[in-house]
C-alpha positions in Angstrom: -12.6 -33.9 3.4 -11.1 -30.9 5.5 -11.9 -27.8 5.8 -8.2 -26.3 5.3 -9.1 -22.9 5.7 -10.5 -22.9 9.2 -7.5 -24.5 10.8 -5.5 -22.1 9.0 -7.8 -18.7 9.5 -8.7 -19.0 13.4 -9.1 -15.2 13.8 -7.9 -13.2 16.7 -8.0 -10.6 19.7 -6.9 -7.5 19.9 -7.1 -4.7 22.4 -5.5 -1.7 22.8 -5.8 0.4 26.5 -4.9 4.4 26.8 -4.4 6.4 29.9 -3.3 9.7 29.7 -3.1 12.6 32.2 -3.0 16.6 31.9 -2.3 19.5 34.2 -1.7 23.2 33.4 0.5 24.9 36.3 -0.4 28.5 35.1 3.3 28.7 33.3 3.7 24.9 32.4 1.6 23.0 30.2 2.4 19.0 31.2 0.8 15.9 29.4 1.9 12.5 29.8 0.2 9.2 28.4 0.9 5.4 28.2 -0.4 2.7 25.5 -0.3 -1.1 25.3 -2.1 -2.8 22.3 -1.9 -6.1 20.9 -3.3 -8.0 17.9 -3.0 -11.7 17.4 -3.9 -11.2 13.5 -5.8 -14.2 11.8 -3.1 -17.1 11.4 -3.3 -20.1 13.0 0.4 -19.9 16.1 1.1 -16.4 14.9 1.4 -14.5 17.8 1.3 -10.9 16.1 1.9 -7.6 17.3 2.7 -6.2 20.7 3.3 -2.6 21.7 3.9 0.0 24.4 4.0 3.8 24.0 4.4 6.2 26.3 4.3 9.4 26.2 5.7 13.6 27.3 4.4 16.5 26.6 6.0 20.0 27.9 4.9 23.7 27.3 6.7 26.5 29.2 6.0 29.7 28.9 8.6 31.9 30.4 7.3 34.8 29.3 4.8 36.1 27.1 7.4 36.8 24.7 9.2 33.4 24.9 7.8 29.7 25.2 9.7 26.5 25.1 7.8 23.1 24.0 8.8 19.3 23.9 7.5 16.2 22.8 8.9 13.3 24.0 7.7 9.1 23.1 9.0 6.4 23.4 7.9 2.6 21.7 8.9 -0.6 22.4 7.0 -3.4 19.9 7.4 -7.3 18.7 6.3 -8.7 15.7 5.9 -12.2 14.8 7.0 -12.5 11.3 6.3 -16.5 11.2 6.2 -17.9 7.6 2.8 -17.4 6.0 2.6 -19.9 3.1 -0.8 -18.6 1.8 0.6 -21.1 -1.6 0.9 -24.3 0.1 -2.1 -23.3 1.5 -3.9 -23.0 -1.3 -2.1 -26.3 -3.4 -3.4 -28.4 -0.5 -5.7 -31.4 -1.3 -8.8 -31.5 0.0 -8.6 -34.8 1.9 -5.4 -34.3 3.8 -5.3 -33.9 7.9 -3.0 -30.9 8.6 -3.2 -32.0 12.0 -1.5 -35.4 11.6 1.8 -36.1 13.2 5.3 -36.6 11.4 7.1 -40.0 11.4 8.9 -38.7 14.5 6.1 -37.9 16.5 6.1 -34.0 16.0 3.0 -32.1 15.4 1.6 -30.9 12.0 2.8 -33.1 9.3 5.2 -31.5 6.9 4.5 -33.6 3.5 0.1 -34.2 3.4 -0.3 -34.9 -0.4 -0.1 -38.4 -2.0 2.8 -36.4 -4.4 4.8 -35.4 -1.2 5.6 -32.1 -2.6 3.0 -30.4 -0.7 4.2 -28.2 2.3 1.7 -28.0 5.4 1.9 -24.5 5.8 0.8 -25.0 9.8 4.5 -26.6 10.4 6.9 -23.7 9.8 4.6 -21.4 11.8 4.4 -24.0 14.8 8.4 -25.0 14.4 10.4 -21.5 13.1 11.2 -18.6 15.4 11.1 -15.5 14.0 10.4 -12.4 15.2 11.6 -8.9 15.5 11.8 -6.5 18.4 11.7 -2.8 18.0 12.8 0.0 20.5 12.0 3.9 18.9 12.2 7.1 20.7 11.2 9.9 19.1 11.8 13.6 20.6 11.3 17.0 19.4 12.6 20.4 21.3 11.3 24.0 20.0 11.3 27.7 21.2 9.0 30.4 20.1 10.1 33.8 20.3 7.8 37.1 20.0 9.7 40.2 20.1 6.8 42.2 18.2 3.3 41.1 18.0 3.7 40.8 13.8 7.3 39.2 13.9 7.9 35.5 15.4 10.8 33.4 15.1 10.4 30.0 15.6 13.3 26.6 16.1 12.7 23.5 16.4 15.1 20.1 16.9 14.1 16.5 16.3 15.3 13.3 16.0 14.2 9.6 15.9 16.3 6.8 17.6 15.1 3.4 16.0 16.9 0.1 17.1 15.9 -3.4 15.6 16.8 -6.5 16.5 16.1 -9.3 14.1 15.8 -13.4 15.5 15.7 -16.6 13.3 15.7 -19.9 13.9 15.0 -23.1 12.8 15.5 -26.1 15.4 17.9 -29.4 14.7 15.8 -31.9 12.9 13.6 -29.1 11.6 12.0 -31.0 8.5 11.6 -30.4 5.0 10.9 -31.7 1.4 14.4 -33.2 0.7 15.3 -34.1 4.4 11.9 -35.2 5.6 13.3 -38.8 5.0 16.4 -38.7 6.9 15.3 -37.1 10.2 15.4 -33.2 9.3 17.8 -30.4 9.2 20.8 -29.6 11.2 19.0 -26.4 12.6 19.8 -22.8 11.3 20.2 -19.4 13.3 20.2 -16.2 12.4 20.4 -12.9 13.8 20.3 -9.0 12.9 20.6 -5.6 14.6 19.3 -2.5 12.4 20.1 1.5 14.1 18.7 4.1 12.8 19.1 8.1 13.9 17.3 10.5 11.9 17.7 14.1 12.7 16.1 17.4 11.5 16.6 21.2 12.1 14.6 23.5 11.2 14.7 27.8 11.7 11.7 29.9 10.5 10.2 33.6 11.1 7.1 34.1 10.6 5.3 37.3 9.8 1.8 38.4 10.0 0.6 42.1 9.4 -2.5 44.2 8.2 -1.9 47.2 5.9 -5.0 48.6 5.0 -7.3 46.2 3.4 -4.2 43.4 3.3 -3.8 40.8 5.7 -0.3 39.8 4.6 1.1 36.5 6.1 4.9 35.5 5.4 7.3 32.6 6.2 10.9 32.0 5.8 12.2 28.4 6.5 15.6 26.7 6.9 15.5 23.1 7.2 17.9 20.1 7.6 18.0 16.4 7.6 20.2 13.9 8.3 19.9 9.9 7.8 21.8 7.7 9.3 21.2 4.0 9.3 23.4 0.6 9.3 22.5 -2.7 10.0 24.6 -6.2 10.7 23.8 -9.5 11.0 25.6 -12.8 11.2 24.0 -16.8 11.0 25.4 -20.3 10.7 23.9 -23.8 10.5 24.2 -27.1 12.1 23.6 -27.1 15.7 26.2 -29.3 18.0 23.6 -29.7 20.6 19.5 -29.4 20.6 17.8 -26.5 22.8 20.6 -24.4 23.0 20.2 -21.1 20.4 23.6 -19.8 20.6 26.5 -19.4 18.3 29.0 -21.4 20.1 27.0 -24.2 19.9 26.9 -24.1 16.2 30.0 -25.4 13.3 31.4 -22.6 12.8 32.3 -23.4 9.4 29.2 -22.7 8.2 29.0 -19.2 9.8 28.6 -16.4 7.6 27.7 -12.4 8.2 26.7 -9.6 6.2 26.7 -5.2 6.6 25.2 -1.9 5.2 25.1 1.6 6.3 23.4 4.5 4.2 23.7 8.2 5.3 21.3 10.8 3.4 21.7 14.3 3.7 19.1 17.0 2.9 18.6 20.9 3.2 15.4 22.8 2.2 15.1 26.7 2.5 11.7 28.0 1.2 9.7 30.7 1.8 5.7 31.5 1.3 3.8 34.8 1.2 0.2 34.9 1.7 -1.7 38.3 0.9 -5.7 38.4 1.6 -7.8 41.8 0.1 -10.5 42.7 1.9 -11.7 39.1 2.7 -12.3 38.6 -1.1 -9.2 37.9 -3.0 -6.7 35.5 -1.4 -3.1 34.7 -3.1 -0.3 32.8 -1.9 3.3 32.6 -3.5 5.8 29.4 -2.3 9.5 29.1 -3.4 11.6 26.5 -2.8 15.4 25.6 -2.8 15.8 21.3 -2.4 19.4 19.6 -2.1 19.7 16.1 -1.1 22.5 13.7 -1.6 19.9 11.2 -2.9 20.4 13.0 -6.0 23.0 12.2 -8.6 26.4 14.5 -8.5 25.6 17.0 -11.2 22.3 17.3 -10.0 22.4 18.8 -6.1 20.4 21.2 -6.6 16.6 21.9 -7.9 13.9 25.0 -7.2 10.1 24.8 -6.8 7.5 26.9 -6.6 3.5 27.4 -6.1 1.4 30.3 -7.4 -2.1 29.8 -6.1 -5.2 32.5 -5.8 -9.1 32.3 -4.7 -11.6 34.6 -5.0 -14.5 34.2 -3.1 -17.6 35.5 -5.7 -20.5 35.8 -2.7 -18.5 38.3 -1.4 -19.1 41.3 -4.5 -21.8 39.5 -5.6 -24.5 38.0 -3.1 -26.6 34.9 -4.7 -30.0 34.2 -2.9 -30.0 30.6 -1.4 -25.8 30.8 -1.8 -24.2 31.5 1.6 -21.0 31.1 0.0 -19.0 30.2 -3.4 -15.3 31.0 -4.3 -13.3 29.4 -7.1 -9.6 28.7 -6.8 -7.1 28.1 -8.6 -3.2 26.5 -8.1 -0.3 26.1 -10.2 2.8 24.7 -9.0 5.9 22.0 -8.9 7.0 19.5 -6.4 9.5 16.8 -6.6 9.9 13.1 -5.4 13.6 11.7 -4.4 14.8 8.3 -6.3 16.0 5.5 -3.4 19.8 6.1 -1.9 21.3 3.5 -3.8 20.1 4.8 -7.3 23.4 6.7 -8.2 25.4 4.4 -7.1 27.1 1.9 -9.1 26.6 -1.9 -7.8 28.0 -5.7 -7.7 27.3 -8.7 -6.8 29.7 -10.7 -5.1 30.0 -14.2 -6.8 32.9 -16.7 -5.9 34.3 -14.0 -4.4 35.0 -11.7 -7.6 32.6 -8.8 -8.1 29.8 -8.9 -10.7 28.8 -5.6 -12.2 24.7 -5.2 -11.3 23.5 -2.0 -11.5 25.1 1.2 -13.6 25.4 4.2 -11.8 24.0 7.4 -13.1 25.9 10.7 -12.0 23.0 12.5 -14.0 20.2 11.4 -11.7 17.5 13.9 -11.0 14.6 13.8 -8.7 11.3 13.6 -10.3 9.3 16.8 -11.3 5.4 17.3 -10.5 3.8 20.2 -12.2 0.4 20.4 -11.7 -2.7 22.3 -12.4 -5.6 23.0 -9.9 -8.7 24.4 -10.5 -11.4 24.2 -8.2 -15.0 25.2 -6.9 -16.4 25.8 -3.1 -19.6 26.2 -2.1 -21.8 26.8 0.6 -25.8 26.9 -0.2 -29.2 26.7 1.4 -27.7 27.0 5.0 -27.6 22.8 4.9 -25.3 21.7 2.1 -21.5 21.8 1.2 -19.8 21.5 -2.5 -16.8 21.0 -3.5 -15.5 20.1 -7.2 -11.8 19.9 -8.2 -10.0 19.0 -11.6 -6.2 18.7 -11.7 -3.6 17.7 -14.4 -0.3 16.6 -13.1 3.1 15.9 -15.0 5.2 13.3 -13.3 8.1 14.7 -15.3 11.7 13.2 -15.3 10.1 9.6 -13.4 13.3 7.9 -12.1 12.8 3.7 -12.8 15.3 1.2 -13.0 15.9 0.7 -16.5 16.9 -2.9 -18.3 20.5 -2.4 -20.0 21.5 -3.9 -23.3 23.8 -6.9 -22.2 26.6 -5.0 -23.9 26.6 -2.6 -20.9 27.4 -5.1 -19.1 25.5 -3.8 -16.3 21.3 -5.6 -15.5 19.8 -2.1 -14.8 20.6 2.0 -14.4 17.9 4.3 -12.6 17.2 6.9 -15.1 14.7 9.8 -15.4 13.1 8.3 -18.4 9.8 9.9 -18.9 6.3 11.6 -18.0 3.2 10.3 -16.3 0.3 12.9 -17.2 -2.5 12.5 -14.3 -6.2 14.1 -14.7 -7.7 13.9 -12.0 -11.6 14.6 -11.2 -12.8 14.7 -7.2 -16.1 15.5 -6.1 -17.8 16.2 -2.3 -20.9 17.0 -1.1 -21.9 17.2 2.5 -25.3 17.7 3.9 -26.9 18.8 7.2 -30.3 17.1 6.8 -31.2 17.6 10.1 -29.9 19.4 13.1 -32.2 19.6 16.0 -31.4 20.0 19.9 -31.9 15.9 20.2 -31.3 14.6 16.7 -28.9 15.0 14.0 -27.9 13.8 10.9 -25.1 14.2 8.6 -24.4 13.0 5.7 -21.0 12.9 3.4 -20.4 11.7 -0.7 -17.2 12.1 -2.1 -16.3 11.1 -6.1 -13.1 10.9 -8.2 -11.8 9.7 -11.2 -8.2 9.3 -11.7 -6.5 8.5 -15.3 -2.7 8.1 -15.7 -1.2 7.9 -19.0 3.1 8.0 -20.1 3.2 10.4 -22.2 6.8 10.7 -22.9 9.6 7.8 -22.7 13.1 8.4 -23.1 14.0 5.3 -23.2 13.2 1.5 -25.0 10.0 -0.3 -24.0 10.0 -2.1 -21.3 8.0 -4.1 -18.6 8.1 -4.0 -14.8 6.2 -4.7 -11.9 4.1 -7.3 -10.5 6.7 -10.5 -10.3 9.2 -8.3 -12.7 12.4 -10.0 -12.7 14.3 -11.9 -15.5 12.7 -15.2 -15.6 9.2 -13.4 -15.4 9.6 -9.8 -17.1 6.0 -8.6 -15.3 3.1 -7.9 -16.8 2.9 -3.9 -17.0 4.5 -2.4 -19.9 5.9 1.1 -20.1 5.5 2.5 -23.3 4.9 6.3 -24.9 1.2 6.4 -25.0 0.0 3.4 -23.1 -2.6 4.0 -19.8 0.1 3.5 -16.7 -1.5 0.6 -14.9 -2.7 -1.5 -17.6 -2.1 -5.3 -18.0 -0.5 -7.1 -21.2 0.0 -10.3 -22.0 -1.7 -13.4 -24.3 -5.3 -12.7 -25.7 -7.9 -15.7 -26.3 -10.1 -14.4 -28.6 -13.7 -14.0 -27.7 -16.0 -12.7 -30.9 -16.4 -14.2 -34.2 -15.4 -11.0 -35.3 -12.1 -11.2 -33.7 -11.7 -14.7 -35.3 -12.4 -13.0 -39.0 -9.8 -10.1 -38.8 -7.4 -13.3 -37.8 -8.2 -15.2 -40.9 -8.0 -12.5 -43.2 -4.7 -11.7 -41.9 -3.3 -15.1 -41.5 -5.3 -16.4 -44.3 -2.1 -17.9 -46.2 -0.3 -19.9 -43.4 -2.1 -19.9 -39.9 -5.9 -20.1 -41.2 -4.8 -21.6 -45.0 -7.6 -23.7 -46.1 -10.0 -22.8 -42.7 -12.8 -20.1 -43.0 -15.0 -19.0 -40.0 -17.3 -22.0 -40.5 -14.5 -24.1 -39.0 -14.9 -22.7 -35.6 -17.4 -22.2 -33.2 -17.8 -20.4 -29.8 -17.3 -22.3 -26.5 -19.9 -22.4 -23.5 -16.8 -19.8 -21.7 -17.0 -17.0 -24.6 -14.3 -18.5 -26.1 -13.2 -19.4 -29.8 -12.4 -23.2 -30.2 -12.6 -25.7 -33.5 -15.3 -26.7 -34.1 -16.9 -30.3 -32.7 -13.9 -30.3 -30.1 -16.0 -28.7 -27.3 -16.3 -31.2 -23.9 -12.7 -33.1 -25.7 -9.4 -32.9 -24.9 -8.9 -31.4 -28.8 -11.0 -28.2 -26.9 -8.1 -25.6 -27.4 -9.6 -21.9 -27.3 -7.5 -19.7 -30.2 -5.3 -17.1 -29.3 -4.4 -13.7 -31.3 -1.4 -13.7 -33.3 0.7 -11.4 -34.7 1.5 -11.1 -38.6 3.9 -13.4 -38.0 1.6 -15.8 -37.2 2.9 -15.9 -33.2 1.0 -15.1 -30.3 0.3 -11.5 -30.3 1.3 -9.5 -26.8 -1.5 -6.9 -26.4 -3.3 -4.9 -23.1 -5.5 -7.3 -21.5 -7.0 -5.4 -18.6 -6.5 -1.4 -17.0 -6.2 -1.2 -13.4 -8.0 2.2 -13.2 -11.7 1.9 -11.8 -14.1 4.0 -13.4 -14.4 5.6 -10.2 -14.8 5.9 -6.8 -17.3 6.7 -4.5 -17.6 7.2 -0.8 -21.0 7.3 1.5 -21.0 8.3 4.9 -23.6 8.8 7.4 -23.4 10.3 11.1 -26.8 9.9 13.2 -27.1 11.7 16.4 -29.8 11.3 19.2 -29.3 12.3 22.4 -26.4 10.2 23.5 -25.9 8.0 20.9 -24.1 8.8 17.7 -24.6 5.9 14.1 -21.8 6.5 11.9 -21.9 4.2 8.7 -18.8 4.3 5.7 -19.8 2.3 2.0 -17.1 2.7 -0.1 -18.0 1.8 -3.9 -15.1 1.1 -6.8 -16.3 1.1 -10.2 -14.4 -0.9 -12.8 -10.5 -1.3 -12.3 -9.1 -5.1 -13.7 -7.3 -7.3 -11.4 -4.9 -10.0 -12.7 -5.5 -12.9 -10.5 -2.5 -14.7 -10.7 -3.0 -16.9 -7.7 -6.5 -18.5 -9.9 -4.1 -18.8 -12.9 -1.5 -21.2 -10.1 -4.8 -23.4 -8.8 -4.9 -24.6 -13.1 -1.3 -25.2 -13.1 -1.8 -27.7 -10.3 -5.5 -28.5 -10.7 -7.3 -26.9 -8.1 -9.0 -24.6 -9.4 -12.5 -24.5 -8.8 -13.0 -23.9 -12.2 -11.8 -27.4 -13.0 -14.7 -29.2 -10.8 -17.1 -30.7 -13.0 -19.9 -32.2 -11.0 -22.8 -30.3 -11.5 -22.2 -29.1 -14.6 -24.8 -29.7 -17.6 -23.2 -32.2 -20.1 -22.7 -29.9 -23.0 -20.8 -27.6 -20.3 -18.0 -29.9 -19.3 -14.3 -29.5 -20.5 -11.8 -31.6 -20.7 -8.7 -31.5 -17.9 -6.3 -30.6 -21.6 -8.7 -27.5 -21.9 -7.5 -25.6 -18.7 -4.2 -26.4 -18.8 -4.3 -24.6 -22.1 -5.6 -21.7 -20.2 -3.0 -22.0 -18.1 -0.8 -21.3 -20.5 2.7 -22.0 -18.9 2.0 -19.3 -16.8 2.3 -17.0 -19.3 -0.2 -13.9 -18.7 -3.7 -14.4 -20.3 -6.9 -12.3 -20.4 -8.5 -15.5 -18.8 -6.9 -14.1 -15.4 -8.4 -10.8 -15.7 -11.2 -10.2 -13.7 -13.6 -7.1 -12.8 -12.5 -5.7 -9.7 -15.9 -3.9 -9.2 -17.4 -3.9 -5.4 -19.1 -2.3 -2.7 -17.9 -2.4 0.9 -19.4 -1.8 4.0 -16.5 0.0 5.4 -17.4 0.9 8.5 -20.5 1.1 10.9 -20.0 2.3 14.5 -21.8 3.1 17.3 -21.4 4.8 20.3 -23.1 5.8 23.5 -22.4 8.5 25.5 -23.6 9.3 29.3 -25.2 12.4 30.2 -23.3 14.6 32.2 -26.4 14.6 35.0 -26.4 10.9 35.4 -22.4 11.1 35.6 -23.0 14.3 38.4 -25.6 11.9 40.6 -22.4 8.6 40.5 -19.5 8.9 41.9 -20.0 12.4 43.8 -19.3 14.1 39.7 -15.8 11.9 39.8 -16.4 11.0 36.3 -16.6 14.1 33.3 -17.6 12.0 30.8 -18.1 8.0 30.3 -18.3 6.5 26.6 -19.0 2.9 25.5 -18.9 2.0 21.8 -18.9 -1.0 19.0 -16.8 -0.6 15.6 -17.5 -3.0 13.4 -14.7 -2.3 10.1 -14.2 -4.3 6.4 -17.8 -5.9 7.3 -19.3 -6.9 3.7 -18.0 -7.1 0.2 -20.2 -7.2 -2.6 -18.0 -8.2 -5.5 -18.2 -10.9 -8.4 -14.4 -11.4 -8.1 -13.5 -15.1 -7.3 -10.3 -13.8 -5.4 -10.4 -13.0 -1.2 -11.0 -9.8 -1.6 -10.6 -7.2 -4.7 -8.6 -4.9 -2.5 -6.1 -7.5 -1.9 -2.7 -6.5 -4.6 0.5 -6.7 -4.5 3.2 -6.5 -6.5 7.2 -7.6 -5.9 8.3 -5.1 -8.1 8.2 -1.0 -7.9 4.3 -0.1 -8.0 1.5 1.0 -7.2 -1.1 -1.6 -5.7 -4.0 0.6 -6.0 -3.6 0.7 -9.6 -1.5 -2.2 -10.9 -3.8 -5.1 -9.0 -1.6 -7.8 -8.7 -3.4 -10.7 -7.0 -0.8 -13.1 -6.2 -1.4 -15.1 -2.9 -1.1 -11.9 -0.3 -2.6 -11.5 2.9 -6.1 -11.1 3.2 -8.3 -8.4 4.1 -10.0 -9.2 7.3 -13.1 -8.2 9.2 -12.6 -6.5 12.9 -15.2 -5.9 15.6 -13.9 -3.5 18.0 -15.7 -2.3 21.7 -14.0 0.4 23.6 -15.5 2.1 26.9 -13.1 5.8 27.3 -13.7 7.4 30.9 -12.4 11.0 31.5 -12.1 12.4 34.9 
């Protein structure tokens, strides 16, 4: 027996070193700093991430009136994007040597089951090249001019340069599943070149003047963006000769290539007046004009705007043991962009015709957020800090690709097709517990709550996310009045309860002639026939509709409860103890990847040793809760835990043992540990309950989709940092 997921997890290094240097030349300002990191990652050959930065920083001031300022960086990285198969991985029998060698002598064998339908995920990563290098440079140019001391005008230019280069290839006599007899693959190649320049101008005056009792603060803003990115890449298979990556080695006959360019355009002009009375009372008024050709062609166009005030109570009113307490309130509107390609009608090219794919929609609109703030700050007992917010947000006009009727003749149209209605509770309270000349210690809780429901769908029913796609619909459905995040699917029922509302309504063709004595409740909570528990008869029963079919229902909500956050910093002398729990109440996660281990019988689940007699099942048992793969409340699971985020520690040398080394070379020398993703305490069976993803459009954090992604991983981190 092997131990598959130590050759396969091997950990890694990573380090990252920082330099930078600083001068001020009475006039001129001058900064300039290089970075190189690396991290291997976790995966057995992958080689990770490599990067270089470095860095220029310019302030001139040529005279009090006018300053000049640049920013200049410039990044070069590689990835390794080698093929993690985290499926094969986990389909992998427990008695097969990933290490053994292939007929032909290569390393890594590609086929280790008795079934030969088992990839070993160890030989793409150790045979495939794949990687992609990345060269950015990002600069920014401003001026800041002061005629009077209340008026300034300010300008600013900026653009990012991003090149990518894209390299693929598979070696001749590369093997796989169908060619693993016959001596591999004729080798593939495949090569890509992305360019990206995105540009933005922006104008603004500011204004800032006291009349009286008002402190009045002003802004006027111009901005504009500009997009601009294309990419091209060509490949072909069947190499002539081995060794030799290059095109001309290749039949040409099997060359292909492939283009797309984008160019998004955007202006913004808003301005924001802030007036403060006499300390007390504190408004501030923000309007704002967005166009961007992201949206559709009737809808250019569309304002904002922000009304917010604060009053701060302390100020008329002082409260013994209060040093401070002001409430605030905010009302306001926002907007999110759909993608580029949403307006845009689209086609698939088949055979070389066109095939109509998506619908364009001239009528697009970019999504409206109105939201309402109210909230609480407070300062009391010279040691403590409170804060407590509530907001209610409208995700009005939420642009999603909509299914089409196949009379459209179209798969899908983006459309603003509804409302997502947030409340939101957050909570903070920090503490000063002590705060002596050698010691210190502070301490941090924040709190929040978060519930999303659709409250208003223009449009049919329909589900998305997760694997969403025509063979596999997904598992979150959209519907007026459902919680946004929640799971549906196949319910197993669970109660004896559940069992009688199911006879009574099936009574005359489902249940006819059964009554609840012909059932019985399985050693899993579930309901099964009764005396076929430990057979292969051992079916648990499902819910069904009046029709007597298996009734689609929510199965599981993706919203914790809540969360909560715990921080610590410790303080003595030189050394300073910071410590981070994080805590998530509640929120379901649909483990998909368990629900794949029963369709091929490695589930853990399915291992009987051990188990008391009257416990055992039957292999018939979980492949009914398997299901076909069709989504199951068996899969949901509690995605409750708390994480020892963080702990670090650092030590830092006194500036009079630094004076007596070095003749005072050194300002200041510090030396610390970081220890990060440390502990889990969770009861769910996956890696880690903060592992999602989803294929389709959503939100991991709220639609937890556990199927087969990358882990979560534990880092320990020391850094020394010398200034001089």
């Amino acid at each position: 027996v092997y131990d598959h997921f130590e050759d396969f997890y091997t950990g890694g290094n990573f380090y990252t070193n920082y330099a930078s240097v600083a001068t001020n030349m009475n006039r001129t300002k001058v900064m300039v700093s290089f970075e190189n990191s690396a991290q291997e990652g976790i995966i057995f050959g992958v080689s990770g991430y490599k990067r270089q930065n470095f860095r220029l920083n310019v302030d001139h001031r040529f005279s009090d009136k006018f300053t000049f300022t640049t920013s200049n960086l410039i990044v070069k990285a590689e990835t390794d994007n080698s093929s993690i198969d985290f499926f094969s991985l986990m389909q992998l029998q427990p008695d097969m040597n990933l290490k053994s060698k292939n007929p032909d002598g290569s390393d890594y064998r590609l086929k280790v089951d008795q079934f030969g339908t088992t990839l070993n995920p160890l030989y793409p990563i150790s045979n495939v090249t794949n990687t992609s290098n990345r060269n950015r440079i990002l600069s920014s140019y401003g001026f800041n001019f002061t005629p009077v001391n209340w008026l300034t005008f300010e300008g600013q230019y900026s653009f990012e340069r991003q090149d990518n280069y894209g390299n693929l290839m598979e070696p001749k006599g590369y093997l796989t599943l169908d060619t693993f007899d016959s001596g591999g693959t004729d080798g593939y190649l495949e090569k890509s070149a992305t360019q990206q320049l995105a540009q933005v101008v922006q104008f603004t005056a500011n204004f800032n003047k006291k009349f009286g009792d008002f402190t009045t603060k002003a802004k006027l803003s111009y901005l504009y963006e500009d997009n601009h990115w294309e990419q091209f890449g060509t490949f072909a298979r069947t190499f002539s000769v081995d060794g030799i990556p290059r095109f001309n080695v290749m039949d040409q006959a099997t060359a292909g290539n492939y283009s797309s360019q984008f160019d998004i355009r955007a202006e913004n002009i808003f301005g924001i007046l802030d007036v403060d009375y006499q300390d007390k009372y504190i408004g501030s008024f923000l309007y704002r004009y967005d166009g961007a050709s992201q949206f559709g062609e009737n809808e250019k166009w569309n304002p904002y705007f922000r009304v917010s005030g604060a009053y701060r109570i302390t100020e008329d009113f002082p409260i013994n043991g209060i040093d401070e307490l002001k409430i605030r309130a905010s009302y306001g509107t926002a907007g999110n962009r759909p993608p580029w390609y949403a307006q845009y009608e689209t086609f698939n090219v088949a055979g070389g015709s066109p095939v109509k794919n998506q619908l364009g929609n001239n009528n697009l609109k970019p999504s409206k957020i109105v939201e309402r703030e109210i909230g609480l700050n407070m300062e009391f007992l010279n040691m403590f800090d409170f804060e407590f917010v509530y907001s209610k947000t409208d995700a009005q006009d939420q642009h999603w690709p909509v299914p089409l009727p196949a009379s459209q003749g179209y798969k899908s149209q983006w459309q603003n097709m509804g409302t997502i209605t947030s409340d939101v509770f957050e909570a903070s309270l920090g503490a000063r517990l002590v705060n002596t000349s050698s010691f210190s210690w502070r301490a941090n809780l924040t709190w929040d709550r978060v519930r999303q429901t659709i409250t208003q769908l223009d449009v049919a029913p329909f589900t998305t996310g997760a694997r969403g796609n025509a063979g596999d619909p997904g598992a979150f459905f959209i519907e007026e009045g459902t919680v946004f995040g929640s799971f549906y699917g196949e319910y197993f029922l669970r109660s004896m309860d559940e069992l009688t509302e199911q006879i009574n309504l099936l009574s005359e063709s489902t249940y006819a002639g059964k009554s609840i004595a012909d059932y019985t409740q399985n050693s899993d909570g579930y309901i099964i026939p009764q005396g076929t528990e430990g057979t292969y008869l051992e079916v648990p029963v499902k819910m069904r509709d009046e029709d007597g079919n298996p009734k689609t229902m929510m199965i599981g909500d993706g919203n914790p409860d809540f969360n909560l956050g715990i921080a610590n910093t410790l303080t003595w002398k030189g050394l300073t103890l910071y410590a981070l729990i994080d805590w998530k109440q509640g929120g379901d996660i649909y483990s998909l990847t368990n629900q794949w281990m029963y369709r091929d019988n490695r589930a853990s689940a399915m291992d009987q040793a051990g188990k008391p007699e009257n416990q055992k099942k039957a292999f018939d048992y979980y492949k009914a809760l398997y299901n076909v793969n069709t989504y199951n409340n068996h899969f949901v699971e509690d995605g409750t835990y708390i994480k020892v985020r963080e702990i670090s520690l650092y030590y830092n040398i006194s500036r009079n043992m630094l004076n007596r080394f070095a003749g005072g070379f050194f300002k200041d020398v510090k030396f610390g540990v970081i220890g990060r993703n440390l502990l889990t305490f969770t009861n769910y069976t996956g890696f880690d309950p903060e592992v999602g993803s989803t294929e389709g459009s959503g939100d991991n954090t709220i639609q937890a989709w556990d199927e087969f992604s990358y882990p979560n991983f534990r880092t320990v981190t020391a850094s020394i940092e010398f200034k001089f």
